[in-house]
C-alpha positions in Angstrom: -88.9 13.6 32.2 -87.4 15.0 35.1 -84.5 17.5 33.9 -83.0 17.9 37.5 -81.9 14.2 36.8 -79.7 15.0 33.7 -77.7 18.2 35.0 -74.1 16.8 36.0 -74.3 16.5 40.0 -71.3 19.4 40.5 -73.7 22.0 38.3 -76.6 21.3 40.5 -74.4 22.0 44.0 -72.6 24.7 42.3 -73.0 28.3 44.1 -72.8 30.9 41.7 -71.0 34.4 41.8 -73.5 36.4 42.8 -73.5 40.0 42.2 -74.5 42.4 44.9 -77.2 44.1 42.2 -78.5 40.4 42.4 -79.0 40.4 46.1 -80.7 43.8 46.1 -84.1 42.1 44.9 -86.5 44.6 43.3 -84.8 47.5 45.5 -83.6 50.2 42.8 -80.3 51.7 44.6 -79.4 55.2 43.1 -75.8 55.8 44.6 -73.7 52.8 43.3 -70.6 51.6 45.8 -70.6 47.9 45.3 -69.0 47.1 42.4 -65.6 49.3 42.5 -66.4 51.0 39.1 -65.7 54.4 38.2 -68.4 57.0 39.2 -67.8 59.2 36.8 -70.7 58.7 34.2 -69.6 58.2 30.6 -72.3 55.7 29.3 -70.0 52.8 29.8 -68.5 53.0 33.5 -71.1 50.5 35.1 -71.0 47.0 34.5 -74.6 45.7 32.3 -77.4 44.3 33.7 -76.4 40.8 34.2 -79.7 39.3 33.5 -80.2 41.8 31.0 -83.7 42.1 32.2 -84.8 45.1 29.7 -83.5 43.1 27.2 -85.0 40.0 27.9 -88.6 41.3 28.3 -88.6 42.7 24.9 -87.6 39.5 23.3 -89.5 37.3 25.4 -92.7 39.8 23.6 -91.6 39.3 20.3 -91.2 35.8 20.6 -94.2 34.8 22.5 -92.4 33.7 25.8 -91.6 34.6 29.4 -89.0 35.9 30.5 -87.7 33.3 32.3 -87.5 30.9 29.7 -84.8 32.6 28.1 -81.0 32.5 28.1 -78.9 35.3 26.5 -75.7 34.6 25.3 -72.4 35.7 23.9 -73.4 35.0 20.8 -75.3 31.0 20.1 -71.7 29.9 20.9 -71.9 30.3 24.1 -74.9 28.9 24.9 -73.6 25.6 23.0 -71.2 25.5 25.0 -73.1 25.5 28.7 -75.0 22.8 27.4 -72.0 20.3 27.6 -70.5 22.4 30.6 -74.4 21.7 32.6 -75.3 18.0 31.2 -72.1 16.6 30.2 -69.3 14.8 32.1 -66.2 15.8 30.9 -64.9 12.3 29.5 -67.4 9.8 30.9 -70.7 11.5 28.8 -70.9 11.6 24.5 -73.0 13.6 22.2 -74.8 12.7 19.3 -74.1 15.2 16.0 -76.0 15.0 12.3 -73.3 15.6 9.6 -72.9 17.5 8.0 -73.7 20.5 10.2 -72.3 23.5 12.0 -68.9 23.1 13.8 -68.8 24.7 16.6 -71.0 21.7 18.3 -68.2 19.5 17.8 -65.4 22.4 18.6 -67.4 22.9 21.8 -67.4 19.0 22.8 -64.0 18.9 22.6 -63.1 21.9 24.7 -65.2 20.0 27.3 -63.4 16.5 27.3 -67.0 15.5 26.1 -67.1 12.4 23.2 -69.1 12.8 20.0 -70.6 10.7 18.0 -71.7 11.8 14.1 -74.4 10.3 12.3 -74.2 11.2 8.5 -77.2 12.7 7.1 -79.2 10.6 4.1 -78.1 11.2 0.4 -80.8 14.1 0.2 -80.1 15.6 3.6 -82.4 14.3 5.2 -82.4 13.3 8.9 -81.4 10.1 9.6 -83.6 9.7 12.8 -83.0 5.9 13.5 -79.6 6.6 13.1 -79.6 9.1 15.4 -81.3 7.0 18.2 -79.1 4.0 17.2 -75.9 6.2 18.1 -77.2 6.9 21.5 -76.1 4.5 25.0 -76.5 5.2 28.4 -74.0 7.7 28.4 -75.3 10.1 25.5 -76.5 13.1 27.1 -77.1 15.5 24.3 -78.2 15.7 20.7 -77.9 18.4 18.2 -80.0 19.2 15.4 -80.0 22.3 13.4 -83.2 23.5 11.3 -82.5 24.8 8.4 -79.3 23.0 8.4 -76.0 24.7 8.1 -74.3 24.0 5.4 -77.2 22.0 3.4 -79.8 25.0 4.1 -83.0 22.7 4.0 -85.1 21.7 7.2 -86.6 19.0 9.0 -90.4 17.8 9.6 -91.7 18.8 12.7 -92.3 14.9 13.1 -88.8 13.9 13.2 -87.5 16.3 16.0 -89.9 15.1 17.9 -89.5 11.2 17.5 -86.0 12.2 18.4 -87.4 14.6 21.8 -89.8 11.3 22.5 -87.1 8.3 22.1 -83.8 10.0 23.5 -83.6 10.2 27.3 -81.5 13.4 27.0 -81.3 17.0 25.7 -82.2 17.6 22.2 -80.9 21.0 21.3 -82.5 22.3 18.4 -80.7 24.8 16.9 -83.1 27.6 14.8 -80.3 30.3 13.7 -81.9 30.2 10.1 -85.6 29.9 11.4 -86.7 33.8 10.0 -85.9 32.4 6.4 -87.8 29.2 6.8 -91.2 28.5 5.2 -91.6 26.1 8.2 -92.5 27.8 11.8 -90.6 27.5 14.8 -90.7 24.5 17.5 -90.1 27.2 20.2 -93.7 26.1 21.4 -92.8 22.4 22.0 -90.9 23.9 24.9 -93.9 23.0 27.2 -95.0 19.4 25.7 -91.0 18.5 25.6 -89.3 19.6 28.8 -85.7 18.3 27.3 -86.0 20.9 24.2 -83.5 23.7 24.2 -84.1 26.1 21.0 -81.0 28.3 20.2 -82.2 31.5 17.8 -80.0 34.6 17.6 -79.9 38.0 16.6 -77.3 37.9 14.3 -78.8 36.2 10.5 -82.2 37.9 10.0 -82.2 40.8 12.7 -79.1 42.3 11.1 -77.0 42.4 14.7 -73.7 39.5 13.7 -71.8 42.6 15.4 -73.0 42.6 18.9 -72.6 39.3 19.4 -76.5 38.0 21.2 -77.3 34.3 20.7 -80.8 32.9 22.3 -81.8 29.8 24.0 -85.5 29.0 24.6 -86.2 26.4 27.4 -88.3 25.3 30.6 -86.8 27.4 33.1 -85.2 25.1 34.9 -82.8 24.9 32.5 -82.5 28.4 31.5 -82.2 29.3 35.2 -79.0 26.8 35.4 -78.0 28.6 32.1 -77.8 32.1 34.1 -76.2 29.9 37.4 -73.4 28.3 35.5 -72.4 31.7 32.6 -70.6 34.3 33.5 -71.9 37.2 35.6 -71.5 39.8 32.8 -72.1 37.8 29.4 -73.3 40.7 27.2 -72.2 44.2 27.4 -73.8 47.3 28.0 -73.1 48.8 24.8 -75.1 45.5 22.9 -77.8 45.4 25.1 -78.7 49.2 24.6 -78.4 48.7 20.4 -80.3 45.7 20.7 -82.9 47.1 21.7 -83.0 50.3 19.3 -82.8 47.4 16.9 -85.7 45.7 17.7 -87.9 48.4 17.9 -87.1 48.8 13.8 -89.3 47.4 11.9 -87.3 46.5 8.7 -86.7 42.5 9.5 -89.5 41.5 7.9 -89.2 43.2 4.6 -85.6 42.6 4.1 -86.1 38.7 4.9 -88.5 38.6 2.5 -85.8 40.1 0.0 -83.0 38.1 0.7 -85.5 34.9 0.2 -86.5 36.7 -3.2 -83.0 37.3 -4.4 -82.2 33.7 -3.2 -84.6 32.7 -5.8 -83.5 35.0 -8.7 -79.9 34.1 -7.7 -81.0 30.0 -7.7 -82.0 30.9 -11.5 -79.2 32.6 -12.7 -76.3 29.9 -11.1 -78.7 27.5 -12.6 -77.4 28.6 -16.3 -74.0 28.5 -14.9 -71.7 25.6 -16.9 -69.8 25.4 -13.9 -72.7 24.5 -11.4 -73.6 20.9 -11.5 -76.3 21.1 -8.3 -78.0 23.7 -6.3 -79.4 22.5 -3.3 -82.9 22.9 -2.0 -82.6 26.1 0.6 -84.6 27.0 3.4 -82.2 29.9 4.5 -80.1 33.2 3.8 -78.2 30.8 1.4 -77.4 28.2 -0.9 -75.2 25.2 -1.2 -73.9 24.3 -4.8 -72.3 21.7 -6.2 -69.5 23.0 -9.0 -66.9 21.5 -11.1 -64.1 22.8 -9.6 -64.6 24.1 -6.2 -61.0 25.3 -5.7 -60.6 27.2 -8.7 -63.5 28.8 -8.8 -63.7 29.8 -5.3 -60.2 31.3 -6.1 -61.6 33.2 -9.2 -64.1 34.9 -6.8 -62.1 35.8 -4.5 -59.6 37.6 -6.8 -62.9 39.7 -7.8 -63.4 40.7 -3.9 -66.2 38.4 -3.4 -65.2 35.7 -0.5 -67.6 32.7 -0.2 -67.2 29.3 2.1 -66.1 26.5 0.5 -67.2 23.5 1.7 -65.7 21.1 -0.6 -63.6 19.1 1.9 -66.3 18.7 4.0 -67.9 14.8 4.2 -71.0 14.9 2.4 -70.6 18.1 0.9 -67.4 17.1 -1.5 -67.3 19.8 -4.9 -69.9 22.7 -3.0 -69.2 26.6 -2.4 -71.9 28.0 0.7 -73.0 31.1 -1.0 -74.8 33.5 1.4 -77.1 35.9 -0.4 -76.3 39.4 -0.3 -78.1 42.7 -1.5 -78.8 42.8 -5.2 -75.8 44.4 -5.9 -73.5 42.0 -4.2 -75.5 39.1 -5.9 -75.1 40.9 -9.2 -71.4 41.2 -9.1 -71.2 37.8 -8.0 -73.3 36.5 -11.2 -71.0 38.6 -13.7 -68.0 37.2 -12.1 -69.9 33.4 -13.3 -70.6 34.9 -16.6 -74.5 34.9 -15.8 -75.2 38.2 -14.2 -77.6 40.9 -15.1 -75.2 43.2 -17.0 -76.9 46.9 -17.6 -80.4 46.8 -17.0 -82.7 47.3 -19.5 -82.6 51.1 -19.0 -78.9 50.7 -19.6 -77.9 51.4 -16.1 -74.6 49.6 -15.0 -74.5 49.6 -11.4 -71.0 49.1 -10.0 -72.0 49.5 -6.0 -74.8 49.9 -4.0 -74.9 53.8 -5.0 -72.7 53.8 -7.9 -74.1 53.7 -11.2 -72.9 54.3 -14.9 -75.1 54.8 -18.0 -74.8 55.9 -21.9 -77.4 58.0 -23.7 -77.0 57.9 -27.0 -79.6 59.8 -29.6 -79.1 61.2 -33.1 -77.9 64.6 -31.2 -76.3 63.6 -28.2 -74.2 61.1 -26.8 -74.1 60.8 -22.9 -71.6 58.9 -20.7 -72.0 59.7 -16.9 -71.0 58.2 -13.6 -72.4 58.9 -10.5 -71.8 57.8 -7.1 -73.5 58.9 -4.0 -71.5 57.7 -1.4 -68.1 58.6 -2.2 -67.1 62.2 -3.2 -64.2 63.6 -4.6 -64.1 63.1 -8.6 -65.3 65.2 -10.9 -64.6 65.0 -14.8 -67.1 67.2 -16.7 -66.6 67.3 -20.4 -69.3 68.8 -22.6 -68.3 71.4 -24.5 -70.1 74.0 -22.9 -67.5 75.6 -20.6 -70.2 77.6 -18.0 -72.0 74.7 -18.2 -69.1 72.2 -17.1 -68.7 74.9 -14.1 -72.2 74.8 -13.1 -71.9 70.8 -13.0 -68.7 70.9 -11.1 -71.0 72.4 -8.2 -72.5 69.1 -7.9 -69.8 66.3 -6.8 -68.2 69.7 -5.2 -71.1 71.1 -3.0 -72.5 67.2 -3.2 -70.3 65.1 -1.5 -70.7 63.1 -4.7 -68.7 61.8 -7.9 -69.5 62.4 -10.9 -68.5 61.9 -14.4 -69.5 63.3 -17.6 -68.8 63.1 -21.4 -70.9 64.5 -23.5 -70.6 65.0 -27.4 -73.4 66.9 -29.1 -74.6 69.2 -31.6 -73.3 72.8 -30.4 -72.9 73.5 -33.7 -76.8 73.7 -33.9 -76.9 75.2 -30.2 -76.6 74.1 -26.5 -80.4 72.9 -26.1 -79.9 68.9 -26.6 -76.6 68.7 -25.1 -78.1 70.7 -21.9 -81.3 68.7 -22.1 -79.9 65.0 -22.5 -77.4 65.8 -20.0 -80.0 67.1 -17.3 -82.0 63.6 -18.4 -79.3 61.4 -18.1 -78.4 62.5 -14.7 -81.9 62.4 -13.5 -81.8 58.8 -14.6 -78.4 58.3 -12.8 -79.6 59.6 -9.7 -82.7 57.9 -9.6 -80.9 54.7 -10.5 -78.6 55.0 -7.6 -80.7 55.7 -5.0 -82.2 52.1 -5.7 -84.9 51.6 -2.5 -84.3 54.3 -1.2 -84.0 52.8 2.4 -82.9 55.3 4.7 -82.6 58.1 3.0 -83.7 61.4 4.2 -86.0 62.2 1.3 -86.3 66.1 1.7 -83.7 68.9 1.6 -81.6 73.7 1.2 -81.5 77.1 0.6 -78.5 78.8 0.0 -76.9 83.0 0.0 -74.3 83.5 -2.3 -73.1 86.9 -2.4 -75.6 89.2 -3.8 -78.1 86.2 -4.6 -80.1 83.2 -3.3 -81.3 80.2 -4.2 -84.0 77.5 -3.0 -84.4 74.3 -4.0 -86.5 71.9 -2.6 -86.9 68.1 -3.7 -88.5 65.4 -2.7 -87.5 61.4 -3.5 -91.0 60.4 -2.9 -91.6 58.7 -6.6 -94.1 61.7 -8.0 -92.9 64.2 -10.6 -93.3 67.9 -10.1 -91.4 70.7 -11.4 -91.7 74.5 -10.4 -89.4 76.9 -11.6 -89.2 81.0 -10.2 -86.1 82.2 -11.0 -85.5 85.1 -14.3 -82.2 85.5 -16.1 -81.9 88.8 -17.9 -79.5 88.0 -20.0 -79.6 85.7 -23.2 -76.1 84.0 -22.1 -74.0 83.8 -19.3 -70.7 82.5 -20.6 -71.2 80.0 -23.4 -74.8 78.8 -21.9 -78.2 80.1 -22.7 -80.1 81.2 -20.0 -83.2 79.9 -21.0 -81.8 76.3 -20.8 -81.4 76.5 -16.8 -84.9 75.6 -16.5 -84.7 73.5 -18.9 -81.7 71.2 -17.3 -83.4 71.0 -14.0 -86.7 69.8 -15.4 -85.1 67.4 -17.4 -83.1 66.2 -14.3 -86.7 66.2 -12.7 -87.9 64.0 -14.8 -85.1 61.3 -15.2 -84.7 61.3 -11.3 -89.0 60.8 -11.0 -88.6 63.5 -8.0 -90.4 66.6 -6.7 -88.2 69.6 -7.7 -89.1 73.4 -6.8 -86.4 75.6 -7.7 -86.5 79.8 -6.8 -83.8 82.2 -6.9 -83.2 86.0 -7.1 -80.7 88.2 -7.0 -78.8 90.6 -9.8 -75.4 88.9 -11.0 -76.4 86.8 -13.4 -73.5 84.6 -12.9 -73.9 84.6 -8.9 -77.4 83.5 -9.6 -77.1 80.5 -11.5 -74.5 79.3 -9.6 -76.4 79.5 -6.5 -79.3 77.4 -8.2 -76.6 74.6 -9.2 -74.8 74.9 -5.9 -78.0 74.5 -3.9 -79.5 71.6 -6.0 -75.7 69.9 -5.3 -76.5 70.7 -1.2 -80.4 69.3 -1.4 -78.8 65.9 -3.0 -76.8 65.8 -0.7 -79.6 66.3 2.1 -82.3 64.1 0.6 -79.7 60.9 -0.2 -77.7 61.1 2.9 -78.7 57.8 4.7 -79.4 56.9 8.6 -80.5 60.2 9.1 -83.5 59.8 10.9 -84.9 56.2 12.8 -86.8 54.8 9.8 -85.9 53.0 7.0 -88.7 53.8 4.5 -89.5 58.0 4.9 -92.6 58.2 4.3 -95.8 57.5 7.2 -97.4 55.5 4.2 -94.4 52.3 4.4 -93.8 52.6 0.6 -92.2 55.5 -1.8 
C-alpha cells in the first residue's frame, strides 16, 4: 500500500511554517534573536521544542520505537483530528465509526465537513468486522477502532484489526488509550507489517498526566512526518514537556495499574450484590460499564454524595448504563456505601472517611475510645479525657502537627489514669497507622526540638517494624493530673498501634517544659514522616516495599 496515494493532494503540496530553530539543523545556537521572545530567562520565555525531541526519544525507549514514528499531540484529540485534516476531503471523503465508541471521532469528522458512517457493534460488543467493510465505498478514507473500547471497556482479537488493516484500502486508526489496563498487548508492532496503521496511546489514563494534555500516535513515518508538517508549530508547551519527562522517569505506573485492575475486580464484586445493578460488563480497562434500573435516579443519588459518574444511558447500545471509572480504594469505598454495598469499618473497626482521614472506637471493660484523625487537614482539635495535663499534652499534636484530631475518652480514673492513658496512646497508634494507608510518598523519617530550659528528640520511622526506646526521667510522681510514669507508657502504646520505629529522649529540669517538649516533638516528627511528595519516590525505602 502506498500511503503517499491516500494523503489529500493539498496536504502533500502544502509548505509548512517552518521555524527558524528548524532550519538551524543540528547547529546548537546559544544567543537566541529569531523568535522575538523575551530574553529575560524565567523558565517559560522561549517557545518549546517544537518537535519535542527530548521528549520524544524517551518515549520512543519506553515504547520500543524510533523516534520518528511518533507524533505528539495536544492531547489524542488532536491527533484525531489531523487524521481527517491529512486523508480526508472535506465533503467529498466519509469515515467509518464502530458504535458505540468515543465521541470525539465523530465531533472531529464533523468539524472537517468529513461524512461518517456508524456500524453498531454486536449484542456482546463485539466487532462487527463485515460490517465494518460493508460500510466502506470508494470514498471511505478512514476507520476507527478503539481497543479496549470506550464506553463498553472490553477489546478486540488481534485477528479482527487486522482483517480490517488487510481488506480496507484506507487508514485504520487504532485507538489504544486503555492499552496499560489490557490483558491483551499492544498492536504498536504491526506498524511495520501494516503501513496504513496509526496507533493513538496517551499519557493521560495509566501514566497519571490527564493535566498536561500529551496524546501519541505511532505510525510509519511517512505519516507521522505529515503529522509534524500539517500541526501547529508549537503543539505542546514547555511547561508539559519538562513534567513529562520527570514523570516518566517514576517508576509507579506499573504498580498502580496493577491496583486500579485489582480494585476493578473487588469493585465488580461488590456492585454485583447491588439490587440496583442488573449487568456489569466484561472490562478490559480503568472502568466499568453497568447496566442499572434506573440510570437517572441513581446517577442523581451519587452525585448528591459528591461522587460524579458518566451516564451513558442515552447512548444507542448502551440504554440503562452508568461508566464508572475506578478510583483509589477510598473513592471506590465511598462509592459502594452510597449503593448500600460498601465495606463499612474494616474489621479493625477503622472507618475511613478520606484518603487520610480515619475514625475508630475502642471499647474494653475500662476504656471507651472514640478518635478522629486526619493527616491532611489541620486545624481541629477536641480532646476530652478527663485527664486535664493529658488533654494539653494531646492538643500539641493537631497544634504542632498540622493535623486534626479528635478524642473522647471515658475511663476508669477512679481506679487511676493508666488504662485511659494506655488505650488512648493505642488507639491513636491504630489511627495513625490506619491513615497513612500505603504509605506512597511519604517521607518516612523525621525532629528534635528546644523548649525553654529542655529538649526533646524523637525519632520514628514508618517502615512497618516495631521498636521502642525510651531516655527521658521525670522526677516527679505527677505533673498536673497525669502520672509521670505513664509518658512512656503512652508513646509505646502509640508505638505499637502505629507498627512504627519510635526513639524518644529528652532532658532538661521543668518537669512540665519536659513533657511538653516530648509531645510537641512527637506532633513535629508526624508531621515530617507523613508529609507527602517530599522527596522523588513514591515507596521510601531502597528495598520497593515497607
Amino acid at each position: 500500500m502506498n500511503i503517499s496515494n491516500l494523503i489529500r493532494p493539498s496536504i502533500k503540496a502544502l509548505d509548512p511554517y517552518s521555524t527558524a530553530r528548524d532550519e538551524c539543523g543540528e547547529n546548537r545556537p546559544e544567543i537566541f534573536l529569531d523568535a522575538n521572545e523575551s530574553p529575560y530567562d524565567n523558565g517559560i520565555n522561549r517557545y518549546p521544542d517544537p518537535r519535542q525531541k527530548q521528549l520524544k526519544a524517551k518515549i520512543a525507549e519506553i515504547k520500543g520505537i524510533y523516534s520518528d514514528q511518533l507524533f505528539l499531540g495536544n492531547g489524542s484529540d488532536e491527533a484525531i483530528d489531523l487524521m481527517y485534516r491529512i486523508f480526508a476531503t472535506p465533503g467529498q471523503d466519509n469515515a467509518v465509526l464502530m458504535a458505540p465508541s468515543y465521541g470525539m471521532y465523530e465531533v472531529a469528522a464533523g468539524m472537517n465537513d468529513v461524512a461518517v458512517r456508524k456500524v453498531r457493534l454486536k449484542e456482546d460488543f463485539s466487532l462487527d468486522v463485515d460490517g465494518m467493510l460493508s460500510a466502506t465505498d470508494s470514498r471511505t478514507r478512514l476507520m476507527f477502532v478503539c481497543s479496549p473500547n470506550n464506553p463498553t471497556g472490553n477489546s478486540f482479537p488481534q485477528e479482527d484489526i487486522e482483517k480490517l488493516l488487510r481488506d480496507f484500502g484506507g487508514v485504520v486508526v487504532l485507538d489504544e488509550a486503555y492499552i496499560d489496563f489490557s490483558n491483551r498487548g499492544s498492536l504498536v508492532p504491526l506498524i511495520e507489517k501494516y503501513p496504513n496503521l496509526v496507533v493513538l496511546q496517551t499519557l493521560s489514563k495509566a501514566w497519571g498526566m490527564a493535566g498536561l494534555r500529551i496524546g501519541l500516535a505511532i505510525a510509519m513515518p511517512e505519516i507521522v512526518a505529515t503529522m509534524n508538517k500539517v500541526k501547529y508549530p508549537y503543539n505542546i508547551n514547555i511547561l508539559a514537556q519538562k513534567m513529562a519527562l520527570t514523570k516518566l522517569d517514576e517508576d509507579a505506573k506499573d504498580r498502580r495499574v496493577a491496583e486500579i485492575i485489582g480494585d476493578r475486580f473487588r469493585v465488580e464484586k461488590a456492585l454485583a450484590e447491588c439490587p440496583k445493578v442488573q449487568k456489569i460488563y466484561p472490562s478490559d480497562s480503568n472502568f466499568i460499564l453497568v447496566k442499572v434500573t434506573d440510570p437517572e435516579g441513581l446517577y442523581a443519588k451519587l452525585l448528591q454524595n459528591g461522587i460524579i459518574v458518566r451516564n451513558r444511558s442515552q447512548v444507542k447500545g448502551c440504554e440503562g448504563c452508568l461508566r464508572i471509572t475506578i478510583g483509589t480504594p477510598f473513592e471506590n469505598d465511598r462509592l459502594l456505601d452510597v449503593l448500600g454495598v460498601g465495606p463499612g469499618k474494616d474489621r479493625n473497626g477503622v472507618e475511613r472517611l478520606g484518603e487520610r482521614h480515619v475514625r475508630l472506637t475502642r471499647k474494653t471493660k475500662e476504656t471507651s475510645v472514640s478518635l478522629e484523625l486526619d493527616l491532611d487537614k489541620g486545624g481541629i482539635s477536641e480532646i476530652s479525657t478527663g485527664l486535664d495535663f493529658f488533654d494539653h499534652m494531646l492538643e500539641q499534636i493537631p497544634h504542632h502537627g498540622g493535623v486534626s484530631l479528635r478524642v473522647k475518652v471515658e475511663g476508669d480514673l477512679q481506679v487511676d489514669d493508666h488504662h485511659t492513658i494506655e488505650d488512648t496512646g493505642i488507639a491513636l497508634g491504630e489511627a495513625i497507622n490506619a491513615a497513612l494507608g500505603d504509605k506512597m510518598g511519604i517521607a518516612r523519617y523525621g525532629f528534635v526540638l528546644p523548649m525553654d530550659d529542655c529538649d526533646a528528640a524523637v525519632l520514628m520511622d514508618f517502615g512497618g517494624r516495631t521498636e521502642f526506646q525510651w531516655k527521658a526521667e521525670f522526677h516527679r510522681e505527677k505533673v498536673g493530673d497525669m502520672s509521670t510514669e505513664m509518658f512512656m507508657h503512652f508513646f509505646q502504646s502509640v508505638c505499637t498501634g502505629a507498627k512504627c520505629n519510635l526513639h524518644i529522649e529528652a532532658r532538661g529540669g521543668n518537669e512540665h517544659h519536659k513533657a511538653e517538649a516530648i509531645f510537641k516533638g512527637f506532633a513535629r516528627t508526624l508531621r515530617m514522616a507523613a508529609a507527602k511528595n517530599e522527596f522523588p519516590y513514591e515507596i521510601p525505602s531502597s528495598k520497593g516495599i515497607l
